[in-house]
C-alpha positions in Angstrom: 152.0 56.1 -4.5 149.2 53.1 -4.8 149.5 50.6 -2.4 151.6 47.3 -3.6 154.5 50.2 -3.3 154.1 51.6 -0.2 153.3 47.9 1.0 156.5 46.9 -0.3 158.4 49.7 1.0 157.4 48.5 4.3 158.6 44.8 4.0 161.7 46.3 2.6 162.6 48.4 5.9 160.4 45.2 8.1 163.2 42.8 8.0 166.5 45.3 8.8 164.1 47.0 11.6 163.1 43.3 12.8 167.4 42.4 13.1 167.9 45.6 14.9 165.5 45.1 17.4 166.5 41.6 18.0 170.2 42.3 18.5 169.0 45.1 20.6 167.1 42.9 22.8 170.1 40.4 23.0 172.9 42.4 23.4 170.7 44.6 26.1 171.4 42.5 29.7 175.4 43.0 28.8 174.8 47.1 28.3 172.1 47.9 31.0 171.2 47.0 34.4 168.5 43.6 33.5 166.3 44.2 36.8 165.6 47.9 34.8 165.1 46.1 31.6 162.8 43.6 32.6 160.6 46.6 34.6 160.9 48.2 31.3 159.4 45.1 29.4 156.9 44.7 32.0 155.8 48.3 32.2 155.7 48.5 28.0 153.5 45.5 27.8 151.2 46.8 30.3 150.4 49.8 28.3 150.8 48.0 24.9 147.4 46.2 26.6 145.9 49.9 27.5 146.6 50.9 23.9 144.9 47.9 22.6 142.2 49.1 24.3 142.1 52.7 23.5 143.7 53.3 20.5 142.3 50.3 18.4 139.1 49.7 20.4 138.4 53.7 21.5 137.5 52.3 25.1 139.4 54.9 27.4 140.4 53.0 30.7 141.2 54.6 33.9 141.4 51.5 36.0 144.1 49.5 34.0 146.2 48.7 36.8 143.8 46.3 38.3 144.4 43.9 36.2 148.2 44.4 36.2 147.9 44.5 40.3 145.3 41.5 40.8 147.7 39.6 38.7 151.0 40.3 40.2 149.0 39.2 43.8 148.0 36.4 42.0 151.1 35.1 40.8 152.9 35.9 44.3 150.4 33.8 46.5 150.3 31.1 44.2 154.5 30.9 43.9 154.9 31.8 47.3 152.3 30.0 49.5 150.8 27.0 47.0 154.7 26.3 45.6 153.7 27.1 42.0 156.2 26.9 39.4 156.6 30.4 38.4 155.2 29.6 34.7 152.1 28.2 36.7 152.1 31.2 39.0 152.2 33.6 36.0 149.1 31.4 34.4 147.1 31.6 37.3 147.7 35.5 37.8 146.6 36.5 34.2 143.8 34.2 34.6 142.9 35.6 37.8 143.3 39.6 35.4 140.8 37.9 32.4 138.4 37.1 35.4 138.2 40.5 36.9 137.9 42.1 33.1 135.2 40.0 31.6 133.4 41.1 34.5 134.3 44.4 34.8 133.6 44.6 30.9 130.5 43.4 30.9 129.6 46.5 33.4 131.5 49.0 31.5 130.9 48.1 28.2 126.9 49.0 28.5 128.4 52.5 28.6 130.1 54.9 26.5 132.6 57.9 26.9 133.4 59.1 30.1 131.1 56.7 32.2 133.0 53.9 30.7 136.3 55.6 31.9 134.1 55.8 35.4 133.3 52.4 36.2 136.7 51.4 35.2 138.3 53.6 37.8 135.7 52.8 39.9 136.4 49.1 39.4 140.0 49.7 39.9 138.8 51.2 43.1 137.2 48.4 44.7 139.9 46.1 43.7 141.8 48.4 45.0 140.2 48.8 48.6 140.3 44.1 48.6 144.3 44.3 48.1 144.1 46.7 51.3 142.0 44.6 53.5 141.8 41.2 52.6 144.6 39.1 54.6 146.2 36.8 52.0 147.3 39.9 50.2 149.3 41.1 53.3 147.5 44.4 53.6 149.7 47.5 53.2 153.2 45.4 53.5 152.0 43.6 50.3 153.3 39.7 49.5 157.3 40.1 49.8 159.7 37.5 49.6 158.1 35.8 46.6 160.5 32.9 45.3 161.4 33.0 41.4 162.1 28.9 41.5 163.3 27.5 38.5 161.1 27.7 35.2 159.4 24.1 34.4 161.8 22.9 37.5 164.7 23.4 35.2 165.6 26.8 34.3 167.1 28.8 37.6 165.7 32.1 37.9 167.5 33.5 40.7 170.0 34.8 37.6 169.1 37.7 36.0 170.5 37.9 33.0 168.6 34.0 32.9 165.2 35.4 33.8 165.5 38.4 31.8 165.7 36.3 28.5 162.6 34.1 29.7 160.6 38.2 30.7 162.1 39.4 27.0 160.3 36.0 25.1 157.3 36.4 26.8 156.7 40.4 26.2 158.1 39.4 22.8 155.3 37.2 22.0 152.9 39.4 23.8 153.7 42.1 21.5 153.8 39.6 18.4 150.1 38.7 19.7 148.9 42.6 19.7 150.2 42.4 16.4 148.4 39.7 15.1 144.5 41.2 16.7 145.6 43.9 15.5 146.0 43.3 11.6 143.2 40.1 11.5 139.5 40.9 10.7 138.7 40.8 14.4 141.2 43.7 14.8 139.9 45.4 11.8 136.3 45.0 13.0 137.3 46.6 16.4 139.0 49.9 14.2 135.5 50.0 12.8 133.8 50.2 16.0 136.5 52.7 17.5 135.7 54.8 13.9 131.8 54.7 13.6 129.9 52.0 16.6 126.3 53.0 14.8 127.9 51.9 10.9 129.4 49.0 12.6 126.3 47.7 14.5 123.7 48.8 11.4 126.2 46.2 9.3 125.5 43.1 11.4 128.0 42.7 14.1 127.6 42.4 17.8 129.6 45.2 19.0 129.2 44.5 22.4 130.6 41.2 22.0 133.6 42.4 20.5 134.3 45.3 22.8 133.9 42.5 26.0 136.8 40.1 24.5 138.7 42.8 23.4 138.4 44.3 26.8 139.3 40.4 28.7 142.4 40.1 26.2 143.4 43.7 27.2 143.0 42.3 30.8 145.1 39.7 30.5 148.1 40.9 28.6 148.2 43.4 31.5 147.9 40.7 33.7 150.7 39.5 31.8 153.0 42.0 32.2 152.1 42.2 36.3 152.6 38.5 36.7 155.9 38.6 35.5 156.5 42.0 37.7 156.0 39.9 40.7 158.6 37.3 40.1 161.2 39.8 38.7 161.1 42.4 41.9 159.5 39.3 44.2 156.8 41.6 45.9 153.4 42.8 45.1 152.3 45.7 46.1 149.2 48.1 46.4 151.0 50.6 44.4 150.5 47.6 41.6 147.0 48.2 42.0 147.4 52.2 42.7 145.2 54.7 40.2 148.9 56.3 39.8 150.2 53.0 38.0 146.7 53.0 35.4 147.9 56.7 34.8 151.6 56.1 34.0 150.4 53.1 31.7 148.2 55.7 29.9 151.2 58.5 29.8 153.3 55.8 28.4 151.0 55.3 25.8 149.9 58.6 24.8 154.1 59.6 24.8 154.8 56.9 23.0 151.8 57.2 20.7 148.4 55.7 20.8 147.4 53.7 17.3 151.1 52.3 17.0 152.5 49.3 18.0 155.9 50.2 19.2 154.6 53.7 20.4 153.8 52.2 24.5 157.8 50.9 23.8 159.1 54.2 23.8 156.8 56.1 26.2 157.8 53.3 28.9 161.3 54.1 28.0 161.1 57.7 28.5 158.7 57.5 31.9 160.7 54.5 33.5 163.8 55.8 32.7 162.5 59.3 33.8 161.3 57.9 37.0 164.7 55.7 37.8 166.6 59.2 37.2 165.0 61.3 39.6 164.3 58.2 42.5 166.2 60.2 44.5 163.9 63.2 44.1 160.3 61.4 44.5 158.6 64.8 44.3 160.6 65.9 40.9 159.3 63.0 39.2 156.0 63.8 39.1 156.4 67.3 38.3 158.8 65.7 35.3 156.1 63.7 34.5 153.7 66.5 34.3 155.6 68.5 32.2 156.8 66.2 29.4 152.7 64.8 28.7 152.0 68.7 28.5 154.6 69.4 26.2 153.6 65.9 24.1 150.2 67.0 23.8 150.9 70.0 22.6 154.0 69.6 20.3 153.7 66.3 19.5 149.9 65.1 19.5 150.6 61.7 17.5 152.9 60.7 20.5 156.8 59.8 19.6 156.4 57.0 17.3 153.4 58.7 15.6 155.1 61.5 14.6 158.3 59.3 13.0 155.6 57.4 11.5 153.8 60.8 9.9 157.3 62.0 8.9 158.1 59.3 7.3 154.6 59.0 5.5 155.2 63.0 4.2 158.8 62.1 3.0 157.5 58.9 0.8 158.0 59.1 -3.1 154.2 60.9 -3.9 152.7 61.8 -0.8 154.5 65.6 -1.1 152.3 68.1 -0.3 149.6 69.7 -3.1 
């Protein structure tokens, strides 16, 4: 099959696929509980931002949550003790995320491999160890009692459903962002670092450059996503900052299915869902956890949405196998 037919096969099923999704999104607050949605939208953005990272970019991050963490701190103090509206507070905290990564990037991004993956963790570390000592960020009790206020002093989120519709547009544009760096030259340019760095630098392009703004973007969608975290549960914690949350974020992604958009959607739907299930069992979620990324990587190595995506690719008009 050439490609105007397999590119118009895929507007065909975009627009039905688009409905679904929307309605789904709509109709969702009415079905399920909206304080589990909106952890769910937080939690998918956050690794949406990972996989940006490491399955476009090829930059494996093991310190991801310290963006997500810094930010959910940041918006809390700023709501809670400088009155921010929540909007504002939100700002300031993925601000406060792009900070931290441009300079953590411009560490890590000298390196390749697994002493990238190091300094991130070890970055994540130290940001870490400042959420436990410092005194605006309440130590090991964390910032609790954040207020949500009312959006642009007019829109009251002490409602739910309300400020689950204001979480569901945000990740919504988020997502619609990915998809955009994704599919530009920019994005295309990063595919061709993640595919061959030496080709891509011996063709012109700064790939350091690249690699640091893709790696302050990453930052700040996941500062994003922990922003909004704070206002929905009104707390921020040092498990927001935790090496444990940087892992789920990565198991979401790699169950899901690194390289796809919608594949960190449905791994934070199986590992959140997983880990409401078994809250009553907090050692049984781990092992849970355990057992369905070994399973993944051995059964499904695409991740969930890869594998529809390769199944559906095999069952196209033309692509049978030879």
């Amino acid at each position: 099959m050439n490609d105007s037919s397999s590119s118009s096969r895929m507007v065909r099923y975009q627009r039905p696929l688009l409905i679904a999704g929307a309605v789904v999104l709509l109709a969702a607050p009415f079905v399920a509980y909206p304080i589990f949605l909106m952890k769910l939208l937080c939690f998918a953005l956050l690794a949406a931002s990972l996989n940006l990272l490491v399955g476009y970019v090829g930059l494996l991050s093991f310190g991801h949550a310290m963006f997500f963490g810094s930010a959910a701190y940041g918006t809390a103090h700023a709501v809670k003790v400088w009155g921010f509206d929540p909007a504002l507070g939100v700002a300031f905290g993925v601000v406060v995320a792009a900070a931290i990564g441009a300079i953590t990037g411009l560490l890590a991004i000298r390196r390749a491999g697994i002493a990238f993956s190091m300094i991130t963790l070890a970055s994540a570390q130290l940001v870490y160890f400042i959420a436990l000592r410092s005194p605006f960020t309440g130590g090991e009790d964390g910032i609790q009692s954040v207020p949500r206020g009312h959006l642009f002093g007019v829109i009251d989120l002490a409602n739910n459903t309300t400020l689950y519709y204001v979480v569901m547009l945000a990740v919504v544009a988020a997502f619609w962002l990915i998809w955009r760096i994704v599919y530009s030259p920019f994005g295309q340019v990063l595919t061709a670092i993640r595919d061959n760095e030496p080709r891509a630098i011996s063709l012109g392009y700064r790939v350091n450059r690249y690699k640091l703004l893709a790696f302050t973007l990453s930052a700040a969608l996941a500062g994003l996503a922990g922003g909004m975290k704070s206002i929905v549960f009104q707390i921020a914690t040092l498990n927001d900052v935790s090496w444990v949350t940087s892992g789920e974020a990565l198991l979401m992604g790699i169950v899901g299915g690194l390289q796809t958009l919608l594949g960190p959607v449905a791994g934070a739907i199986v590992v959140v869902t997983m880990a409401n299930s078994l809250s009553s069992i907090a050692e049984a979620v781990l092992i849970v956890q355990g057992t369905v990324f070994v399973l993944v990587v051995m059964l499904f190595r695409r991740g969930i949405v890869g594998e529809i995506n390769a199944y559906l690719a095999r069952r196209r008009p033309g692509n049978a196998t030879h």
